[in-house]
N, C-alpha and C positions, 0 to 999 in steps of 0.2 A: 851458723847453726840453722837448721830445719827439722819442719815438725818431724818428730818420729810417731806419732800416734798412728793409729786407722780410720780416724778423722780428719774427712778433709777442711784444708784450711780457711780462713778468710777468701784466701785469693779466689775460691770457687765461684763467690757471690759474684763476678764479674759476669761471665757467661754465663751462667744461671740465670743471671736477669736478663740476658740478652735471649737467651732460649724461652724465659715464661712468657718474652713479648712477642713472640712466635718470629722474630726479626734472622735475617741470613747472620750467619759468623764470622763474616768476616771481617767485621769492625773494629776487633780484638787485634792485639800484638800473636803473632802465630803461637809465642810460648805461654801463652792464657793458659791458667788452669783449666782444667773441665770443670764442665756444670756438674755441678751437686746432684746425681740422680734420686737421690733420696727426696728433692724438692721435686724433680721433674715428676716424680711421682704422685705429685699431690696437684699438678697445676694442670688446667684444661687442655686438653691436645691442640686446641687449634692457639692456644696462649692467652693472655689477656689484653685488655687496650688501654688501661690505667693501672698506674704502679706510685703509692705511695712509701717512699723509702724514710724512715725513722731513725737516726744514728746518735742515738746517747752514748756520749763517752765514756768508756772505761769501768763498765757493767759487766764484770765476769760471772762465770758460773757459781762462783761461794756468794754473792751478795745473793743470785736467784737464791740460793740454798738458806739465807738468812729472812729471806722475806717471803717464803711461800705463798700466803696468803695472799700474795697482790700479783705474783707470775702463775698462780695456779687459777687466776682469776683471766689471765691472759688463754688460758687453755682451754677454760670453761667458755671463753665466749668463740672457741674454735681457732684458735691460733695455734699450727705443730710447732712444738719444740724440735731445734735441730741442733745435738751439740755441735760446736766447730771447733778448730785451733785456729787460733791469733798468729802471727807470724814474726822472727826473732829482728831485728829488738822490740820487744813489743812495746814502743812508744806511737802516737797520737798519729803524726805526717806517715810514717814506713804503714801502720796500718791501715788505716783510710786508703794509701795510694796503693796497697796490693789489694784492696779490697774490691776497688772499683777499676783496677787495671788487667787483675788478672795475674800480676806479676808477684814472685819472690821481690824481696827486697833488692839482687844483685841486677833484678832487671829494668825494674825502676829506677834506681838508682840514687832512691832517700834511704838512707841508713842509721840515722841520727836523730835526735830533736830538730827537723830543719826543714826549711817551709820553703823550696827550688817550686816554681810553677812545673808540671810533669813535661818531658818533652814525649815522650810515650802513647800510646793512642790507651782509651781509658772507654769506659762507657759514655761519656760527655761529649766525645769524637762520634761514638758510635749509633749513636740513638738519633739524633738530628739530622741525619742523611735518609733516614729511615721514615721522616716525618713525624718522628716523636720529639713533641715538644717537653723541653726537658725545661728545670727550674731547682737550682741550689740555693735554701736557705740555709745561713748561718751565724755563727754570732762573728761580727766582724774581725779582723785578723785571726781568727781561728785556721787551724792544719787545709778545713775543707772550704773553708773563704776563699781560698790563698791559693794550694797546691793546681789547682784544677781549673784556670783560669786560661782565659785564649778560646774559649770554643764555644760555638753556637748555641750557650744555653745562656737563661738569664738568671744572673746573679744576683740575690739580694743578701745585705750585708747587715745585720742589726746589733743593737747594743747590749741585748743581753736574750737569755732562753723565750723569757716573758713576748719580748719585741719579736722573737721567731716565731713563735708559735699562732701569735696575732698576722704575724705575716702569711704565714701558709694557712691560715685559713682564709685570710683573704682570696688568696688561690686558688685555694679547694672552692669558693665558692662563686667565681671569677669563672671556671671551666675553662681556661685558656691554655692550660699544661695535661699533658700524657704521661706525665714524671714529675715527683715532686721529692727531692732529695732535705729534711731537715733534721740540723744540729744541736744538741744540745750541750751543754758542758757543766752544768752544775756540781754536779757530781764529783766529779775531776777535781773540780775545785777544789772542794771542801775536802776529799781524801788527800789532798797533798797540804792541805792546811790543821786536819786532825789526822787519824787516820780512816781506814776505808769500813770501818764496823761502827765508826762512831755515828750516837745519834743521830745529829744535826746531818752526818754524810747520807746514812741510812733514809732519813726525810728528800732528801734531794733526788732520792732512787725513785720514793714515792711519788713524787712530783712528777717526775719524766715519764712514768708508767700513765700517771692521770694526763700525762699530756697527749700521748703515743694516742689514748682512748679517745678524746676530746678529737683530737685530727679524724682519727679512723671511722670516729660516728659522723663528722659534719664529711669526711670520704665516700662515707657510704650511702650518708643520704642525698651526696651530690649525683653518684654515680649508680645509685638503685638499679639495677636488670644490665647495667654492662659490665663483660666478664673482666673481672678486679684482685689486685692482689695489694696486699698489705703488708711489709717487711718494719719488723724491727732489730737493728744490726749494731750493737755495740761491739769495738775495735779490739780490746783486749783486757785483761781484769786486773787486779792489786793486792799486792802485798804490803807489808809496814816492816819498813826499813828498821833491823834494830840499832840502828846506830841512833837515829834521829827520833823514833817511836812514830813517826809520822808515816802516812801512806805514798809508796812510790811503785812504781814499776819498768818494764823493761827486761827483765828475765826472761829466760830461752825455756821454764818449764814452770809447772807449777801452775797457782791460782793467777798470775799473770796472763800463760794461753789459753785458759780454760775457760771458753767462752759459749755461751748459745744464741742462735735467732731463731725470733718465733714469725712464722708466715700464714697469712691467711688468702686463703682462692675465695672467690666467690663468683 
């Protein structure tokens, strides 16, 4: 299954980013999606020189729709809304890996709940030949711990949201990365342990959003007058399973691919 919408999908984000960092194309798999013109639209022509990438789990478009307040709050401080499509099966590893690769699922060739290191060239390949110092935080064994290992970036591995978020600012305030890719999962959690409207899950939204802001201020006060962009890219969104009442996903339509990222240039 593949999107049918007029939105393009996850996989877009791959070159996209490789085009906002004004970098050549060729560090991609040749069947990379194209760059999202609708972003190239908003980003400086000659590109930027720092990219902070934000990847909370499993934040589709109906949670933005449940919590205005706090994504309209993301708009207000100048971040664009871009809807996207998630890609099928929309689970955790097939998305992340189309997302940073470029690729559908059949070309990457995770298809499942399943965490293969990628054999594929990914942005992780592509950014480091470039002199762009790249850095993956995550929460350890997690999809983007795991999948995207082997290449010249450095990897930090933490035990929980809290632990990453301490970690990347460490980072951000370090100045030693041109890239700083961070994981969240909380969220994820809690919708597969209640479902994805419930309170406590709803709180864990709120949490990620306070974090996303906490990174992007001490980002931006690291990085003041150099041209900068700010991504926040959750993988794909959630349904509740009636069988279980509980929150799952994976579905080829629906509040599963209906997904947005919000970017900011500066």
């Amino acid at each position: 299954m593949t999107n049918t919408t007029s939105e393009p999908s996850i996989a877009s984000v791959a070159r996209t980013i490789i085009r906002v960092l004004g970098l050549p194309e060729g560090g991609l798999e040749p069947e990379a999606a194209g760059a999202d013109q609708r972003v190239l639209a908003l980003a400086p022509a000659a590109g930027v020189k720092k990219l902070l990438i934000y990847a909370p789990d499993a934040i589709g478009r109906q949670v933005i729709g449940k919590l205005p307040e706090i994504f309209s709050g993301l708009e207000a401080a100048g971040f664009a809304k871009v809807p996207v499509a998630s890609v099928f099966p929309s689970k955790t590893p097939v998305c992340f890996a189309s997302m940073f690769s470029g690729l559908q699922p059949a070309g990457h060739g995770i298809r499942s709940y399943e965490k293969p290191v990628l054999t594929c060239k990914t942005i992780f390949d592509a950014l480091p030949p470039q002199g762009v110092r790249t850095a993956i935080v995550a929460v350890k064994d997690s999809s983007i711990d795991l999948i995207f290992r082997g290449r010249e970036v450095d990897y930090y591995s933490e035990p929980d949201d809290s632990a990453a978020t301490v970690r990347a600012l460490e980072l951000i305030a370090a100045g030693a990365h041109d890239c700083i890719l961070v994981y969240h999962q909380e969220y994820d959690d809690l919708l597969h342990a209640t479902d994805p409207w419930n309170d406590a899950a709803l709180a864990a939204v709120k949490r990620h959003v306070r974090s996303f802001e906490e990174l992007t201020a001490a980002f931006d006060k690291k990085w003041g007058g150099m041209p900068r962009a700010a991504l926040f890219a959750p993988d794909h969104g959630a349904h509740i399973d009636p069988a279980t009442g509980k929150g799952t996903h994976g579905a080829g339509s629906g509040p599963d691919m209906e997904v947005a990222h919000f970017w900011k240039f500066q």
